[in-house]
C-alpha positions in Angstrom: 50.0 -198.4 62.0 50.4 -201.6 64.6 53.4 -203.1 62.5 54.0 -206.7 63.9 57.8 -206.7 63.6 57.7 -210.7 63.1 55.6 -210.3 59.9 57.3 -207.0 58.6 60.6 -209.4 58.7 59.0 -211.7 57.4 58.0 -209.7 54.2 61.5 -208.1 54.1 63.0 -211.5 54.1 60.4 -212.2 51.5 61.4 -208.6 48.9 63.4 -208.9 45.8 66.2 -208.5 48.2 69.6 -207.9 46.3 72.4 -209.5 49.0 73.4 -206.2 51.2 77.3 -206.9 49.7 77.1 -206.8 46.2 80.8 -207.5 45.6 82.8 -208.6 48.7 85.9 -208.7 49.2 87.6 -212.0 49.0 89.5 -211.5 51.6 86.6 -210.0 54.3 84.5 -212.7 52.6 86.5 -215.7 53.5 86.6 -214.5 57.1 82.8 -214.5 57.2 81.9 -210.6 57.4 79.6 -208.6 55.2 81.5 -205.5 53.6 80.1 -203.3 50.6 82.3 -201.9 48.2 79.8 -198.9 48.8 78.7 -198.6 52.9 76.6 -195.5 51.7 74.8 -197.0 49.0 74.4 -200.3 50.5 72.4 -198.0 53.4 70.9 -196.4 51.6 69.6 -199.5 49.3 68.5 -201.2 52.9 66.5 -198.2 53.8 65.2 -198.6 50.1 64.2 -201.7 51.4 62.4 -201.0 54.9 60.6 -198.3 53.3 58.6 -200.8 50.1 58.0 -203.2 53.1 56.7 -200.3 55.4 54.4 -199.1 53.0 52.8 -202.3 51.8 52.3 -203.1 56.0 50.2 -199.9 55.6 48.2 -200.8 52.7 47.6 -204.2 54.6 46.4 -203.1 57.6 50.0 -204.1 59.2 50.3 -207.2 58.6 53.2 -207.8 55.4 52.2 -211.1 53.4 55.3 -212.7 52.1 56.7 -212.8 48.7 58.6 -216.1 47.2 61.7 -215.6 44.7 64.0 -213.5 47.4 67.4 -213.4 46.3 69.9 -214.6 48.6 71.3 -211.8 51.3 74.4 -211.5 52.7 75.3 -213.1 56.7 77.8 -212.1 59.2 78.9 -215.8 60.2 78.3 -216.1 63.6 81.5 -218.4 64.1 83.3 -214.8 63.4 80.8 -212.2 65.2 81.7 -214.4 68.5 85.2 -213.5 68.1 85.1 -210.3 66.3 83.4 -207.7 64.5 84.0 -205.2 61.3 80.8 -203.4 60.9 80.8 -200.9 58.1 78.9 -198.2 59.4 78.7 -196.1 62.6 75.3 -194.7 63.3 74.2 -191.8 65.9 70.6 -191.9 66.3 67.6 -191.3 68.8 66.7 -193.9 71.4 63.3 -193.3 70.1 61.8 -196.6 70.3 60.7 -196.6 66.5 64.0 -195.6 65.2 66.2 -198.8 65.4 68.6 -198.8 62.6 69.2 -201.9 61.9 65.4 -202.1 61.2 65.4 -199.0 59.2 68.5 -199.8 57.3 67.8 -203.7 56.9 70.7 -204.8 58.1 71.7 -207.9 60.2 73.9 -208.7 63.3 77.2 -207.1 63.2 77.0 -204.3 60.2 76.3 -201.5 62.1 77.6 -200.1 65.0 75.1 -198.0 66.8 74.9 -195.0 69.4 71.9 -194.0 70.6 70.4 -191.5 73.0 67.2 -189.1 73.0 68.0 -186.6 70.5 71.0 -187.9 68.8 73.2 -185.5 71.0 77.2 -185.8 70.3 77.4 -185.9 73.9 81.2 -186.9 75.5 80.3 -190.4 75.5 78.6 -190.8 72.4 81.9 -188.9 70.6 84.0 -192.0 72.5 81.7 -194.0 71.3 82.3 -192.8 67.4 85.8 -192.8 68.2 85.8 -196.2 69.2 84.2 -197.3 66.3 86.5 -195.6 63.7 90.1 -195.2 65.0 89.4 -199.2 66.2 86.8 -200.9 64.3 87.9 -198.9 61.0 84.2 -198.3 59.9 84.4 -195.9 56.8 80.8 -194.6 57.2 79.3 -192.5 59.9 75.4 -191.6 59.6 74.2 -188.8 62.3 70.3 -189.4 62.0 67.4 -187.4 63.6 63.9 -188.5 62.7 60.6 -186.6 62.4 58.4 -185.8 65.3 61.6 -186.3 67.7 60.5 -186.1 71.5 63.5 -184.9 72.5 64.0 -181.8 70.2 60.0 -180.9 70.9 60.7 -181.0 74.4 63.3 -178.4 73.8 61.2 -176.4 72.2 58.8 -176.1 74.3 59.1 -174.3 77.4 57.5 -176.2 79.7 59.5 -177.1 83.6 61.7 -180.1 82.8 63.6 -182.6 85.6 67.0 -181.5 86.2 68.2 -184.7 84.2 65.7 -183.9 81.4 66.9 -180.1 81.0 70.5 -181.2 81.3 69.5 -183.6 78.2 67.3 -181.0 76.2 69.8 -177.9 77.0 72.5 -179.0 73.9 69.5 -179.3 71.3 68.1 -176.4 72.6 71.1 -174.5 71.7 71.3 -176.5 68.3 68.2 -175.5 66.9 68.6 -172.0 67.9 65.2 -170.6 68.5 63.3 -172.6 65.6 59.9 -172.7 66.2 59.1 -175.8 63.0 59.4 -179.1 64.3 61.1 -180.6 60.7 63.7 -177.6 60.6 64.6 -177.8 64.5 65.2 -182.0 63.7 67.5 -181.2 60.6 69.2 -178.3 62.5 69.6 -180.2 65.5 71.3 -183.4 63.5 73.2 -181.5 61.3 75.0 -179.8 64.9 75.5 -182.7 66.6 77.6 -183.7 63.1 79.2 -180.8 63.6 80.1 -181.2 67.0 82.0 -184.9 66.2 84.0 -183.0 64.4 84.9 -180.0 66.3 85.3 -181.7 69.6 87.0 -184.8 68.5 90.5 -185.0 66.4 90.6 -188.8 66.1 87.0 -187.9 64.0 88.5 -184.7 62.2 91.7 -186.7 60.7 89.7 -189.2 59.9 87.6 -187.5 57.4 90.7 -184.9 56.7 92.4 -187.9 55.0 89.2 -189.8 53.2 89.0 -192.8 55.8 85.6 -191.8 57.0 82.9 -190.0 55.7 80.6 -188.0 57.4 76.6 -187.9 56.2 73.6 -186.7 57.6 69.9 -188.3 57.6 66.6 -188.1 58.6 63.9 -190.6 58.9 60.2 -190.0 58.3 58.3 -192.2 60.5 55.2 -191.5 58.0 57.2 -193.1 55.5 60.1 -195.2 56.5 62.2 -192.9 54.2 65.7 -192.0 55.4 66.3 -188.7 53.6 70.0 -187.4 53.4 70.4 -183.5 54.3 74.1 -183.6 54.2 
């Protein structure tokens, strides 16, 4: 597709973008932080976002030609984000070089806090990680998100000699997609595992989303389409 990132931004800066926090609170407002009422749908409508922009790159060869009118969009102030940070969403992803989510979700510095590793595995450090972010940061949303045509989850199900490192990486997915021999199925089964694996293996996460304070949700993101689809 050869997207040039400095002219897809530039034609996402340039869409009829709605400001990420429709309705603020005063008080996260007047400390300079971005917080929608909704983290969910304010994802989701980012995604919305990334996915117009990554189509019209397609239709133009890759290159995104800009558009004048934007509406004004939402800033952490970066006064606060040297001192602090309240991001409103906590997502595990693939190090996959084309799955960044602050890319996919439009989002700027400081509204998401990220985890990433090849195959969005709830690995030990990647549940700290979570914890981290939701017993101390207090984010209220937590997105596990596999993407088609993931390398990791191919490679585990292919049988094929691995490094010791790589088959100590692949072995969890392996056992998460449990035999599946369709690439799209073994992704969904794969992320929707490694959800369930926060959960059973942490009870900082658990109470968390026992009581309401954080909610759980499950993605996938078409590379074909820049569409983040939720299967949970």
């Amino acid at each position: 597709m050869g997207i040039q990132r400095r002219h897809f931004l530039q034609r996402t800066g340039g869409l009829a973008l709605a400001a990420l926090i429709q309705a603020r609170p005063v008080e996260a407002a007047e400390k300079g932080f971005c917080i929608p009422n909704d983290p969910l749908e304010a994802l989701m409508a980012g995604n919305r976002r990334f996915a117009k922009a990554w189509r019209l790159a397609e239709q133009n060869n890759g290159t995104t030609p800009r558009t004048a009118g934007a509406n004004p969009r939402c800033f952490n102030s970066p006064r606060a984000l040297a001192t602090n940070q309240h991001p409103w969403a906590t997502v595990l992803t693939c190090s996959d070089s084309r799955v960044s989510p602050s890319w996919v979700f439009d989002t700027t510095p400081g509204e998401l806090f990220v985890i990433r590793n090849a195959g969005n595995t709830a690995f030990t450090e990647a549940i700290a990680s979570v914890e981290y972010s939701v017993s101390v940061l207090k984010t209220p949303l937590l997105m596990v998100m596999g993407h088609s045509g993931c390398g990791a989850v191919t490679a585990a199900m292919d049988t094929n000699p691995l490094t010791p490192s790589l088959d100590r990486l692949i072995q969890p997915i392996r056992e998460n997609i449990n035999g599946s021999s369709d690439i799209e199925d073994a992704v969904k089964r794969n992320a929707l595992a490694s959800a369930s694996t926060l959960i059973q293996r942490s009870a900082v996460l658990a109470e968390a989303k026992a009581s309401g304070a954080l909610k759980l949700v499950v993605g996938c993101f078409q590379l074909n389409s820049g569409v983040v689809s939720l299967i949970e």
